[in-house]
N, C-alpha and C positions, 0 to 999 in steps of 0.2 A: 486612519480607520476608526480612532475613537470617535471622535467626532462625527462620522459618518453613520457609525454605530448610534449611535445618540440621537440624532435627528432625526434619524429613520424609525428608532425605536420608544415609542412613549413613556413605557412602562422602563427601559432602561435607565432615559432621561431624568425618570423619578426616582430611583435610587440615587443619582448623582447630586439634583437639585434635594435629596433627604438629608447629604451629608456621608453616604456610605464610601468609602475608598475605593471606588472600582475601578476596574483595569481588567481586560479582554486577551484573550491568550487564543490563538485558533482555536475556535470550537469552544472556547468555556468560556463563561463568566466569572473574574475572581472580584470577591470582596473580601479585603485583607481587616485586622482591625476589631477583630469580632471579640468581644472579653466573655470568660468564661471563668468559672472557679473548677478547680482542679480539688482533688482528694482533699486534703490539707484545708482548701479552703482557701486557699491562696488566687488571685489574681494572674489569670494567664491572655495572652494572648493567639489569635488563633485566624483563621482565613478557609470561608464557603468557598466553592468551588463547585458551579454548575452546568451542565452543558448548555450551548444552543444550536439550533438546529436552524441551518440557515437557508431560508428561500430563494434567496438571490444573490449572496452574498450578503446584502446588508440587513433585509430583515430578516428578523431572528423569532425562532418559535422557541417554545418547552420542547425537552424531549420526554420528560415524566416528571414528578412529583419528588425525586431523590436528589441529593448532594452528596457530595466530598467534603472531605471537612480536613483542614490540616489543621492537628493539633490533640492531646489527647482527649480521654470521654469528659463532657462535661458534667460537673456535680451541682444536687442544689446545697440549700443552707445548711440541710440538717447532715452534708456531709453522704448524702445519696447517690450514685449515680440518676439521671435524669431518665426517666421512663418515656415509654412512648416514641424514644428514637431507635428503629430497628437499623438495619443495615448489619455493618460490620469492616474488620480490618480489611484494609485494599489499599493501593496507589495509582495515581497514574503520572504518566510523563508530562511534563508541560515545558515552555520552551527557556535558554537560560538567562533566560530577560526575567524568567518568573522565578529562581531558583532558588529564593527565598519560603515559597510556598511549598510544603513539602504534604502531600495527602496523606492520609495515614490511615482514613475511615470512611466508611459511606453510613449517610443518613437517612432513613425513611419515615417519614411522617407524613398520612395523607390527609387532606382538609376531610371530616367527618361529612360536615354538610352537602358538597358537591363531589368528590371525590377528587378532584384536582385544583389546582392554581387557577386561578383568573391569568394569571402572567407573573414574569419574573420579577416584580414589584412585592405582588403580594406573596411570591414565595418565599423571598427575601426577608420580608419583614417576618412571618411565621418562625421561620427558622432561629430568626435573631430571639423574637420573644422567649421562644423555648431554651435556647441554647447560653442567651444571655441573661436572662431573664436574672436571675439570681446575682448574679455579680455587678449588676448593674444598683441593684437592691441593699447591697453590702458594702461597696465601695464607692457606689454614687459615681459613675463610671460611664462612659455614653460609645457608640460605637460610629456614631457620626461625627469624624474626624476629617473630612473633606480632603482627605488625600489623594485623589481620582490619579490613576497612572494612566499618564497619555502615551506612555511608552511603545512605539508602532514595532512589534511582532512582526517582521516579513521573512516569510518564504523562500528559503533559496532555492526551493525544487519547484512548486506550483504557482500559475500564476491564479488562479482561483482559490480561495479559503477551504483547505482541506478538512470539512467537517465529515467527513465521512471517519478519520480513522481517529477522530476523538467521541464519534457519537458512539463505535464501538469498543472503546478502550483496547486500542492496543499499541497506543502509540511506541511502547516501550518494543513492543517486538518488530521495531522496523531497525532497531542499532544495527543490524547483523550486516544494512546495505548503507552500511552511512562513509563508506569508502569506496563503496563501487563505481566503478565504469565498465560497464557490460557492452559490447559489442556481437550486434545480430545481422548475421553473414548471410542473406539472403531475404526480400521481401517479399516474397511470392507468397503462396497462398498461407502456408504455414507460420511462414517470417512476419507477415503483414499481422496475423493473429497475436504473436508472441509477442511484436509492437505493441500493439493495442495494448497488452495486458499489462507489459515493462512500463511504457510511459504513467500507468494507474498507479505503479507502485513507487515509493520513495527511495525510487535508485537517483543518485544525485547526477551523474552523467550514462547518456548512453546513444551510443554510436553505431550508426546500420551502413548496410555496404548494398547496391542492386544497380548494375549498369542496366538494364532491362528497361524497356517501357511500356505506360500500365495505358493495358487493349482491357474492350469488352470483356475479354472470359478471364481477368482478372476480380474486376468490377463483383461476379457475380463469388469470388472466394474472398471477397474485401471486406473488413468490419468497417461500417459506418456507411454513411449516403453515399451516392453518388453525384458527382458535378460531370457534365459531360463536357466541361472545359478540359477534366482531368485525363482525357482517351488521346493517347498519344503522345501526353510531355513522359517523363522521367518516372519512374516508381517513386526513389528517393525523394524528388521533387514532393509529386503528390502528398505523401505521406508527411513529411516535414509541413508544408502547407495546413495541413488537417489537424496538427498537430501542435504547433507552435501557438495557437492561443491557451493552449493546457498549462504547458508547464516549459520550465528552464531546463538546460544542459540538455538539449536534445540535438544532434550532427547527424544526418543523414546523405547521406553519396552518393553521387549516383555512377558508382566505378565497383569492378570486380575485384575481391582479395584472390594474388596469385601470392606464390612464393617470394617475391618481389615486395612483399607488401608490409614487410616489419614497420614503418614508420607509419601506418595509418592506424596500427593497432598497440604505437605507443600509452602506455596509463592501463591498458586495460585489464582488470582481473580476471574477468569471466567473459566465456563467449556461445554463442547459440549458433550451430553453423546449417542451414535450412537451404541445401542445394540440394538438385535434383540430376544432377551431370557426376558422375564417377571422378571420371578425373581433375575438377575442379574440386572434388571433396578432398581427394587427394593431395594434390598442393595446401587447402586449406588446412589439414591434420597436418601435415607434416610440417608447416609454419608455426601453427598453434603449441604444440608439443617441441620446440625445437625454443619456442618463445615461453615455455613453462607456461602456458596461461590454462587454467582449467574450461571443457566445456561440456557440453550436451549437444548433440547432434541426431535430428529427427528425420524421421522418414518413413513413408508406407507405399505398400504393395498391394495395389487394388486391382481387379481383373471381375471381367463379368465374361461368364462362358455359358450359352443355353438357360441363361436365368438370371436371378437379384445379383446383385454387388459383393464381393465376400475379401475378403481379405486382412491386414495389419497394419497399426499404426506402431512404429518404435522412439522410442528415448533413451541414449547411449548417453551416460555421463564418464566422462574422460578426464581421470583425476591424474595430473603431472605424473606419477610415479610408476602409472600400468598403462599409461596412456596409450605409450608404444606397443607394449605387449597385446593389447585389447585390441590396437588394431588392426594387428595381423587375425584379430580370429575373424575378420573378414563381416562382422557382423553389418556393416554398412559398405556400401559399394564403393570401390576406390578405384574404379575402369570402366572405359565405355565399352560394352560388349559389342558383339556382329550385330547383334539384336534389335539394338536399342531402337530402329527405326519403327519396329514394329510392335513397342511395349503398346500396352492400352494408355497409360497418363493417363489415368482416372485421378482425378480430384474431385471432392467435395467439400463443399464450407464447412459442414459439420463435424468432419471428418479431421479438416483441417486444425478446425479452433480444438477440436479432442488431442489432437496432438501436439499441440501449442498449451495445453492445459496439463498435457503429463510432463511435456519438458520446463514449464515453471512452477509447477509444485515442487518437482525435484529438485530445483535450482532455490527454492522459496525453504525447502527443505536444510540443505546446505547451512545457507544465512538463520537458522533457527527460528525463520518464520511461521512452521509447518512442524507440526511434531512426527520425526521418523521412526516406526517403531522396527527398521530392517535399514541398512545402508546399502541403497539396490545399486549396481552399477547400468542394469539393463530393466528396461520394462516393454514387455507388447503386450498391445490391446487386442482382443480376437473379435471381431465386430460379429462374427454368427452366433455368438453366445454370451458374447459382453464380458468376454473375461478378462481377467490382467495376468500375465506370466513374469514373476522378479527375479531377476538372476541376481544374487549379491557377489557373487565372488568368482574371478577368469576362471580358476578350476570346476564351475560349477557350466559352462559353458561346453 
């Protein structure tokens, strides 16, 4: 990837052929090596840290005009702090190939003239003159040290360069899934949603179940294109297909979870169970809860009678300890009624990904991705007024 980096990039290449130590981290640029004088006056070492915003992977843009700076504030001679660098205290994660660079501040300085960098070249040098400027002065000290780290950073979860969750700094808040293996019980219209959104995020394994095969009126509740090769193979098939040039650890089945099924849902922490049949929700819960694994279990009730659509989307999270008890209160259906032949099955995509969107906030919630300011056990959505109803607690049921 260095290399690739390099050749693709001009202005990179000119930091390397300056002499600067660079070395590439998903999503940031580090240049280590930067000298700086401290309080005292004394001689520190220290390391830039900038994003890049990548096009294709290999070429790389600006995302702004700011750095990271690991290391404390730089002073000049007369013992000053350095003016004109705003920002302030911050961190972010980088990977433990780089765990020598430790952030500690962000920097803002913007070119007067144009308001932004020409490119990472000239950002580079700006920063250095300002930040080194002095110590370089006093010690005769150079920050071109040609230590370039070719060190290849890879991915155990994506197979594309995840600049997305370094352009918005949060890589730190993805710890919470850095052991999971989540398992999603059903592909259908909902399941297929909750795909989509599980594979985006940095769960390191995750495992789906759908003996079913994907027809037309799947297609029209499905995130992403269609291929009309896909009308008729497998769900799990399809879905695995669409999905395997993204990212690693992804198992997809094309088999139902009964009560039978402890050893397919060996490793797994967390589960999503997105069935639309009673009594297979049934076997499901009672496996789940018997296998201590925690889950969230979605579903809604749509009906159109003499007019528009009306009805609820729900998200039950089923924590090991009330699991059993919650699911006697009957809040999800755990039998096939006389009825069932004559429900509506309304679906809709929108409707769908809205309920795929409360059961992994909630779930995102959990892992401290999401800030909870109530630990709901139940949520519905009222689609004729757009409300949310929380139950936090079975007595409140």
């Amino acid at each position: 990837m260095f290399q690739k980096l390099v050749s693709r990039n001009q202005d990179l290449a000119r930091l390397v052929e300056r002499g600067y130590a660079v070395a590439f981290d998903q999503g940031h640029l580090i240049v280590r090596d930067i000298p700086y004088l401290d309080s005292a006056g004394n001689l520190q070492s220290g390391a830039i840290v900038s994003k890049l915003v990548s096009v294709d992977g290999e070429v790389m843009q600006q995302q702004d005009h700011q750095i990271y700076f690991a290391g404390s504030h730089p002073y000049d001679l007369q013992g000053r702090q350095i003016l004109n660098l705003g920002g302030g205290a911050t961190s972010i994660a980088l990977a433990a190939e780089h765990s020598d660079v430790v952030v500690q501040r962000s920097f803002s300085n913007k070119p007067k003239a144009t308001g932004k960098f020409a490119d990472h070249f000239e950002k580079i040098e700006s920063y250095v003159a300002i930040i080194s400027g002095p110590a370089i002065e006093k010690h005769m000290v150079t920050p071109y040290t040609y230590r370039a780290d070719k060190t290849e950073v890879k991915d155990a979860i994506f197979k594309l360069q995840d600049t997305l969750t370094s352009r918005a700094g949060i890589a730190e808040l993805n710890a919470g899934f850095a052991d999971e293996k989540i398992a999603i019980i059903g592909l259908g219209g909902t399941g297929a949603f909750l795909l989509d959104y599980a594979v985006k995020a940095r769960i390191p394994n995750i495992v789906g179940f759908d003996g079913d095969d994907f027809h037309v009126h799947n297609a029209y509740r499905s995130p992403g294109k269609l291929d009309e090769a896909e009308l008729g193979c497998k769900k799990a098939d399809v879905y695995q297909a669409r999905y395997e040039p993204f990212r690693h650890g992804l198992s997809l089945r094309a088999n139902y979870i009964t009560s039978e099924s402890a050893e397919e849902l060996e490793g797994v922490t967390f589960a999503f169970v997105c069935v639309d049949k009673g009594s297979a929700r049934n076997e499901i819960f009672d496996l789940l809860i018997e296998l201590g694994i925690p889950f969230i279990d979605v579903g809604m009730g749509l009906k159109r009678k003499d007019g528009p659509i009306s009805g609820m989307m729900r998200a039950t999270y089923f924590e090991p300890g009330i699991a059993r008890e919650l699911k006697a209160k009957g809040l999800a259906e755990t039998a096939d009624g006389a009825d069932n032949l004559y429900r509506d099955n309304i679906q809709i995509s929108e409707l769908n990904a809205l309920n795929a969107c409360l059961a992994m906030i909630r779930y995102k919630q959990l892992r401290e991705f999401y800030r909870s300011a109530e630990a709901n056990i139940n949520s519905l959505f009222e689609i004729a007024d757009l409300s949310v109803i929380n139950v936090r607690t079975i007595d409140e049921l």
